[in-house]
C-alpha positions in Angstrom: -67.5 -40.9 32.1 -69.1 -42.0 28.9 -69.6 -38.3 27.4 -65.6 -38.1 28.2 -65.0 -40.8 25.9 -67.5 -39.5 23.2 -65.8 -36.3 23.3 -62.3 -37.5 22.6 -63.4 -40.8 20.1 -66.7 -38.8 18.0 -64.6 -36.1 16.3 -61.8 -38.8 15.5 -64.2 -41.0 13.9 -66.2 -38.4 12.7 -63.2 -37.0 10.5 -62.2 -40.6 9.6 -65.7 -40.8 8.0 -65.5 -37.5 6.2 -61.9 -39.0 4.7 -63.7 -42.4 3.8 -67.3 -40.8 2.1 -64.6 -38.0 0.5 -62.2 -40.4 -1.3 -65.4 -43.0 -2.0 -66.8 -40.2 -3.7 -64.3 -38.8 -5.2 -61.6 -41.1 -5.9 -57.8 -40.0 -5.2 -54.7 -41.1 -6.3 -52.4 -41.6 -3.2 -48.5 -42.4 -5.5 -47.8 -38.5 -4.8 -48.6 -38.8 -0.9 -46.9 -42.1 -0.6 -44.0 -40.8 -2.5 -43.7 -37.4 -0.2 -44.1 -39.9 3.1 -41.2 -42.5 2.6 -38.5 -39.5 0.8 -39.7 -37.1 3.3 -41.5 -37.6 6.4 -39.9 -41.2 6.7 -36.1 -40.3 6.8 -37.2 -37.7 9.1 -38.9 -40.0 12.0 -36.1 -42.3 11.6 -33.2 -39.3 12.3 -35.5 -38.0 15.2 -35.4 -41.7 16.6 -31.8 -42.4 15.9 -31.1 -38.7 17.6 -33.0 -39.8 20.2 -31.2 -42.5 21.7 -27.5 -40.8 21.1 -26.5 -39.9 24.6 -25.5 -36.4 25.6 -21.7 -35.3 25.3 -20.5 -35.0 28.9 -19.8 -31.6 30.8 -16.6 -30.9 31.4 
């Protein structure tokens, strides 16, 4: 049971820590990302949503 949870939580955390040592090292400037996320990827996951809870047209 606990080498099932390793197995899903280790790479997850694992890649989280490469993020945090990369931009700790490096440094990164996040206004281009943030910028792509709320014009972009935003509007998007809010018209999925909203497309989501129109109902179906009825057969006729």
């Amino acid at each position: 049971m606990f080498s099932q949870i390793l197995e899903v939580t280790l790479p997850v955390f694992g890649i989280a820590l490469v993020g945090y040592l990369y931009e700790r090292l490096n440094g990164s400037d996040m206004d281009s990302a943030n910028r792509i996320n709320m014009n972009l990827f935003v509007p998007a996951l809010l018209f999925y949503v909203v497309s989501e809870k129109i109902p179906d047209s009825p057969e006729w």
